[in-house]
MDTraj code that builds the backbone (N, CA, C; nanometers):
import mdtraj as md
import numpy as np

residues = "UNK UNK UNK UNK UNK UNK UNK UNK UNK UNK UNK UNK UNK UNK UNK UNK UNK UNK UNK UNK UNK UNK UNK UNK UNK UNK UNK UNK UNK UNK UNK UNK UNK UNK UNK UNK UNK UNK UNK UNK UNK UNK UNK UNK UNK UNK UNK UNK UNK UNK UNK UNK UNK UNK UNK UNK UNK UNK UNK UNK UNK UNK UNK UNK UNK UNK UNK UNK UNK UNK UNK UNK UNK UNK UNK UNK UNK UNK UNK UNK UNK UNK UNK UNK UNK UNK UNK UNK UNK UNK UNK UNK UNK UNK UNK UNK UNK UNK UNK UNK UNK".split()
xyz = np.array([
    [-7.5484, -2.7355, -2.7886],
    [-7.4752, -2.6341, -2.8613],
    [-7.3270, -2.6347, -2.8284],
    [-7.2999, -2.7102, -2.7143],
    [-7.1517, -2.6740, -2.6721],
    [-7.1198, -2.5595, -2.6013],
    [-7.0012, -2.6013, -2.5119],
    [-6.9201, -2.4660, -2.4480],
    [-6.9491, -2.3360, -2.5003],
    [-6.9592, -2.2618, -2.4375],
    [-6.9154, -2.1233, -2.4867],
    [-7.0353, -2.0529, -2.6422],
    [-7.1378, -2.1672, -2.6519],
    [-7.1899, -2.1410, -2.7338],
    [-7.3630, -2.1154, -2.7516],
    [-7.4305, -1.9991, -2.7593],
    [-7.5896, -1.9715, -2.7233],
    [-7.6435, -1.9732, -2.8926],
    [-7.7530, -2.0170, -2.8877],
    [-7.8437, -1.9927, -2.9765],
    [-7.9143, -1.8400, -2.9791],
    [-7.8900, -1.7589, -3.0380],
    [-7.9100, -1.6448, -3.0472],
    [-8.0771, -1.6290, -3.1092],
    [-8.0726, -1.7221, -3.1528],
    [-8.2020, -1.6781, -3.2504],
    [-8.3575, -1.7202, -3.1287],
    [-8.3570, -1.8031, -3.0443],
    [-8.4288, -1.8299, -2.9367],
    [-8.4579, -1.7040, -2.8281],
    [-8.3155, -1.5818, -2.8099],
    [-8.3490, -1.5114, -2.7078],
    [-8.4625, -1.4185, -2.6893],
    [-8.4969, -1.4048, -2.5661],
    [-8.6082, -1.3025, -2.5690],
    [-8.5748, -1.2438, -2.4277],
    [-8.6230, -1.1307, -2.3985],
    [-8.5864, -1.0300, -2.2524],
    [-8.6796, -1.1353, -2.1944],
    [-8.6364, -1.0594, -2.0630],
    [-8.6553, -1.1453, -1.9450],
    [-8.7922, -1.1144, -1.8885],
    [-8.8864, -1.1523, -1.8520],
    [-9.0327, -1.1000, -1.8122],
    [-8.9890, -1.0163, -1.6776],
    [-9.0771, -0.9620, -1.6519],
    [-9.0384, -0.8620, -1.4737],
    [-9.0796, -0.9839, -1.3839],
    [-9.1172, -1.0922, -1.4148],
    [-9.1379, -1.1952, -1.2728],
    [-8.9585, -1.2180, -1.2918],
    [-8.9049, -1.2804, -1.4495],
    [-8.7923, -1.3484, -1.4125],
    [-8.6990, -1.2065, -1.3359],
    [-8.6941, -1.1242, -1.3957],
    [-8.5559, -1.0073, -1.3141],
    [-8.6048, -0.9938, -1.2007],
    [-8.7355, -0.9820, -1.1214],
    [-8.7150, -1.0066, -0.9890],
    [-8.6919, -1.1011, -0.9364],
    [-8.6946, -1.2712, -0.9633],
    [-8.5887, -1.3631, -0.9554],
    [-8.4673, -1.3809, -0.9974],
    [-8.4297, -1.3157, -1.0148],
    [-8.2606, -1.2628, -1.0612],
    [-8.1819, -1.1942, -0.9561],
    [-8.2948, -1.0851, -0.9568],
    [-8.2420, -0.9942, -0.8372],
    [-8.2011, -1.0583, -0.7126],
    [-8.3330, -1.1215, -0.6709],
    [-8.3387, -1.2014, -0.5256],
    [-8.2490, -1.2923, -0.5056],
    [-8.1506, -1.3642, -0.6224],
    [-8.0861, -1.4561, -0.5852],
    [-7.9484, -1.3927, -0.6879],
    [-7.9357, -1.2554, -0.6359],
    [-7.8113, -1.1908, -0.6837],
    [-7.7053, -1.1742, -0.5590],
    [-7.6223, -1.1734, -0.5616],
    [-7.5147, -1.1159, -0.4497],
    [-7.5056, -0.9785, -0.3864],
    [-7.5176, -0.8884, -0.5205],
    [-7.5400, -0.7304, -0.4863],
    [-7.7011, -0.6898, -0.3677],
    [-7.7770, -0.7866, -0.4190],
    [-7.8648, -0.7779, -0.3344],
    [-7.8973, -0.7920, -0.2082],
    [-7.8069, -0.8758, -0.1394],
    [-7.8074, -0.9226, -0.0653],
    [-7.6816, -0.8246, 0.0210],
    [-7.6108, -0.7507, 0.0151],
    [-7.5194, -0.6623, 0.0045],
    [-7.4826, -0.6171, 0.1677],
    [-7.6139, -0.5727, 0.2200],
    [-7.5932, -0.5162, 0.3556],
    [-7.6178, -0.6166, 0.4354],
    [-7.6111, -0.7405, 0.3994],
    [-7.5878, -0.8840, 0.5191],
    [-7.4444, -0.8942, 0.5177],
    [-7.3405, -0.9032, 0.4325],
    [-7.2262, -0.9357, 0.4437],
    [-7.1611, -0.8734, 0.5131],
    [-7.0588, -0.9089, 0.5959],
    [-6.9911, -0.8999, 0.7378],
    [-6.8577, -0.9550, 0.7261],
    [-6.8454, -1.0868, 0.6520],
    [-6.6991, -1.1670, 0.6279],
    [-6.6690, -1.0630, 0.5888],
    [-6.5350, -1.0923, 0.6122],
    [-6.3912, -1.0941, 0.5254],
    [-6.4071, -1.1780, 0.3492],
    [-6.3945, -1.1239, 0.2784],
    [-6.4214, -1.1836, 0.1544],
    [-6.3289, -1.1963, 0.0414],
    [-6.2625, -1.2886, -0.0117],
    [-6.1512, -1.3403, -0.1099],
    [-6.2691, -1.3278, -0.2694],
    [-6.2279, -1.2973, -0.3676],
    [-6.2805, -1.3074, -0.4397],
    [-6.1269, -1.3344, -0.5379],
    [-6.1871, -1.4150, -0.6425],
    [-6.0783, -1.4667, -0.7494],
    [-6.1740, -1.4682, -0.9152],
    [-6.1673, -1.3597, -1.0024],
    [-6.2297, -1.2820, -1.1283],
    [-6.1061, -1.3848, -1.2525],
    [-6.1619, -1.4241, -1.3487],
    [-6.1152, -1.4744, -1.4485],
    [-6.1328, -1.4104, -1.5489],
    [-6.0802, -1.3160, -1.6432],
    [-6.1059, -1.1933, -1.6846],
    [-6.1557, -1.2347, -1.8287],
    [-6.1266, -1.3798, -1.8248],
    [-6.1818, -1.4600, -2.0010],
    [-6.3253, -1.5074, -1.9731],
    [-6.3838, -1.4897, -1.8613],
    [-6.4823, -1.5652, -1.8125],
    [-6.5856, -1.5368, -1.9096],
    [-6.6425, -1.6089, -1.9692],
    [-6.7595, -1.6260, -2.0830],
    [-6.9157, -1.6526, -2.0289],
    [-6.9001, -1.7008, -1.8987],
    [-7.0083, -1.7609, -1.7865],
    [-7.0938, -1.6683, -1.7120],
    [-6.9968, -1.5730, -1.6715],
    [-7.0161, -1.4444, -1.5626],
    [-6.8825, -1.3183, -1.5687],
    [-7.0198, -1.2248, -1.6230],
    [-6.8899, -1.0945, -1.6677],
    [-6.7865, -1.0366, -1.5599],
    [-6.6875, -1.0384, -1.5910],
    [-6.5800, -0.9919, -1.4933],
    [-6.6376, -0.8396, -1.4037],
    [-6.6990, -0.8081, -1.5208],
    [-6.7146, -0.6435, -1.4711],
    [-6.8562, -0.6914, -1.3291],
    [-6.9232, -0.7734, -1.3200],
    [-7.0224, -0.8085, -1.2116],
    [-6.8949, -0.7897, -1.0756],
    [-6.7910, -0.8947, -1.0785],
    [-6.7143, -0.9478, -0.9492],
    [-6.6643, -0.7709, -0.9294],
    [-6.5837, -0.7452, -1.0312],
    [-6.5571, -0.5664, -1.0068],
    [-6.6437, -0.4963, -0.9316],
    [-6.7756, -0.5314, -0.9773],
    [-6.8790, -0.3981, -0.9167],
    [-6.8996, -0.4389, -0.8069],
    [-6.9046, -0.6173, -0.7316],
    [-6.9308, -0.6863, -0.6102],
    [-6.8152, -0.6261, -0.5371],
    [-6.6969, -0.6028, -0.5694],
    [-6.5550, -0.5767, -0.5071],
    [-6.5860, -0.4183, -0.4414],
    [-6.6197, -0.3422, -0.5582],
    [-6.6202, -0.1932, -0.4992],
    [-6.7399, -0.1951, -0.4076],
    [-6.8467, -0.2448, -0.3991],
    [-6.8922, -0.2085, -0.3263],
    [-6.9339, -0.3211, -0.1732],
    [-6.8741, -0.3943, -0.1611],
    [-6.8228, -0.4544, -0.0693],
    [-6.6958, -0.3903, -0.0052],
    [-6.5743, -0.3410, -0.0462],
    [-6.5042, -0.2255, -0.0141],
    [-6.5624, -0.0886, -0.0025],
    [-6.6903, -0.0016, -0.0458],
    [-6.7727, 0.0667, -0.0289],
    [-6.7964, 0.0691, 0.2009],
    [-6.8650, -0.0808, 0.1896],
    [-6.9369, -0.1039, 0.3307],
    [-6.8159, -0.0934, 0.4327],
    [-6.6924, -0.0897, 0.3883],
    [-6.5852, -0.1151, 0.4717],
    [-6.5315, -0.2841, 0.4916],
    [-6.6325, -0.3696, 0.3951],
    [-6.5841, -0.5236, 0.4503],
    [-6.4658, -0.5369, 0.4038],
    [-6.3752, -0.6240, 0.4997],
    [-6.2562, -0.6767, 0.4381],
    [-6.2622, -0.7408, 0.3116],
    [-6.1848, -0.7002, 0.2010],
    [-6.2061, -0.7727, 0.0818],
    [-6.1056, -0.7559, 0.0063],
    [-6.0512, -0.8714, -0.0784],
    [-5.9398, -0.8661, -0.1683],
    [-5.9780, -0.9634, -0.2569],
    [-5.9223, -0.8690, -0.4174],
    [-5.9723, -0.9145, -0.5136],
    [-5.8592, -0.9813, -0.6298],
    [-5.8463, -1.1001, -0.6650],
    [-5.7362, -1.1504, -0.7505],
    [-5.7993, -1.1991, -0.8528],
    [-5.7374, -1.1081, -0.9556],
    [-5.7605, -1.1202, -1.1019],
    [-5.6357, -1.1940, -1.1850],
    [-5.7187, -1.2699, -1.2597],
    [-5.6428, -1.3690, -1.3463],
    [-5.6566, -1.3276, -1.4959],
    [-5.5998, -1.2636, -1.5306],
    [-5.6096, -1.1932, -1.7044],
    [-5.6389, -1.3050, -1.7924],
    [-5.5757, -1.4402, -1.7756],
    [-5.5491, -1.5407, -1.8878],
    [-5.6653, -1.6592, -1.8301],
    [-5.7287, -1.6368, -1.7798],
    [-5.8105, -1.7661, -1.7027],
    [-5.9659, -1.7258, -1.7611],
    [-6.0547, -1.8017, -1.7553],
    [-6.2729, -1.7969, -1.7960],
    [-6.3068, -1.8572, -1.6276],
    [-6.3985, -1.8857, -1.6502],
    [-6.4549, -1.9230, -1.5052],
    [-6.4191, -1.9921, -1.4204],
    [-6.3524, -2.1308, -1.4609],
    [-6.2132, -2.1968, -1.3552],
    [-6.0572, -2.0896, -1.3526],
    [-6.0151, -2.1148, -1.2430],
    [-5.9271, -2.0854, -1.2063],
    [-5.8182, -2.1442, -1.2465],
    [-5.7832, -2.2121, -1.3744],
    [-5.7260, -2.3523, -1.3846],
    [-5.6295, -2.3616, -1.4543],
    [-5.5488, -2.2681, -1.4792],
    [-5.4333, -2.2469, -1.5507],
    [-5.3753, -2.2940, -1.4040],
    [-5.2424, -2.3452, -1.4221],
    [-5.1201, -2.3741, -1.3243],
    [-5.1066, -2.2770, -1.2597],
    [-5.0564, -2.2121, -1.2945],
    [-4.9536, -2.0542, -1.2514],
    [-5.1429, -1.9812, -1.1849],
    [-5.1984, -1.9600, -1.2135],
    [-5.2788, -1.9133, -1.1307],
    [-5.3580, -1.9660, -1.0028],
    [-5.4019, -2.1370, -1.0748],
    [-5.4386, -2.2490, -0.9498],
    [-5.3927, -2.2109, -0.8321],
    [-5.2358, -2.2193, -0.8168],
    [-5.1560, -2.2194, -0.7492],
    [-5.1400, -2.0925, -0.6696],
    [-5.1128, -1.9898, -0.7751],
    [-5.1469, -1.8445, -0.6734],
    [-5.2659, -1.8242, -0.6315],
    [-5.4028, -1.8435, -0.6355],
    [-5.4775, -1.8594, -0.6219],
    [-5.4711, -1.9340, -0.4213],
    [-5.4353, -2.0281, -0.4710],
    [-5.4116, -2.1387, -0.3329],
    [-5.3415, -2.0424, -0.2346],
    [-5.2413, -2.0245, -0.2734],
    [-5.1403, -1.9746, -0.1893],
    [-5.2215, -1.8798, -0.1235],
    [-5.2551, -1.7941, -0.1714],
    [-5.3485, -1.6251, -0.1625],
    [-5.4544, -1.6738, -0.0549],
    [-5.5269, -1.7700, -0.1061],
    [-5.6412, -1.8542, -0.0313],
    [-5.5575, -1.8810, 0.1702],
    [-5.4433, -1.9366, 0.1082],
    [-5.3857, -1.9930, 0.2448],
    [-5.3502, -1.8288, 0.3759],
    [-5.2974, -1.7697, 0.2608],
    [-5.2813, -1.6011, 0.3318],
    [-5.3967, -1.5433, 0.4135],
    [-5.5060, -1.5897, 0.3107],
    [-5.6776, -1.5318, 0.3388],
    [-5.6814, -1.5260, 0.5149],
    [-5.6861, -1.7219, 0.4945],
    [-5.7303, -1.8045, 0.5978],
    [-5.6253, -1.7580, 0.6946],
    [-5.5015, -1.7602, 0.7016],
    [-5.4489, -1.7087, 0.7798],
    [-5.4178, -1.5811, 0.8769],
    [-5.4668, -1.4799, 0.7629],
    [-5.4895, -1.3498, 0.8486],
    [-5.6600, -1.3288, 0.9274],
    [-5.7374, -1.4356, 0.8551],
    [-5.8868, -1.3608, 0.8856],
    [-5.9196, -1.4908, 0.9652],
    [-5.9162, -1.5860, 1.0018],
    [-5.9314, -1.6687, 1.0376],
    [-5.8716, -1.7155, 1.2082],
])
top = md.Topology()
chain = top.add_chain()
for i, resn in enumerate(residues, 1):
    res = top.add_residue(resn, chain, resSeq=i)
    for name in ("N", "CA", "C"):
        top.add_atom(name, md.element.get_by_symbol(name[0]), res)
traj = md.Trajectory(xyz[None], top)
């Protein structure tokens, strides 16, 4: 079908076996193990994985008290790969490593 593109007419909900394999291998779930310091980088075009998921991972990872900072890219989908963001991105990354590290 290509990028960015689902067959709509195939979908069907998810059985309760698959959403409890969803769950189990979700991030939110896993929630009260995390301890890092955590960089997160949201691509707000992202077509792959809804921005609003990394948002809700952010607040409540800031919720537990973990260190966490969140950089949003308005003009970017699931790579990071515009120039001007790559790059801030990196830089931000290098800051990360440097204060938590």
């Amino acid at each position: 079908l290509g990028s960015g593109r689902y067959n709509f007419s195939d979908f069907r909900a998810p059985s309760k076996e698959e959403l409890g394999i969803m769950w189990d291998k979700s991030p939110i779930a896993h929630l009260a193990h995390v301890k890092a310091p955590t960089l997160m980088a949201l691509g707000m075009k992202d077509r792959r994985v809804p921005p609003s998921q990394g948002i809700e991972y952010y607040h409540a990872l800031r919720a537990k008290e973990v260190p966490t900072k969140l950089l949003v890219y308005e003009d970017c989908d699931h790579a990071i790969d515009l120039v001007v963001s790559e790059a801030d991105f990196w830089v931000n990354t290098k800051q990360w490593f440097d204060q938590h590290l």
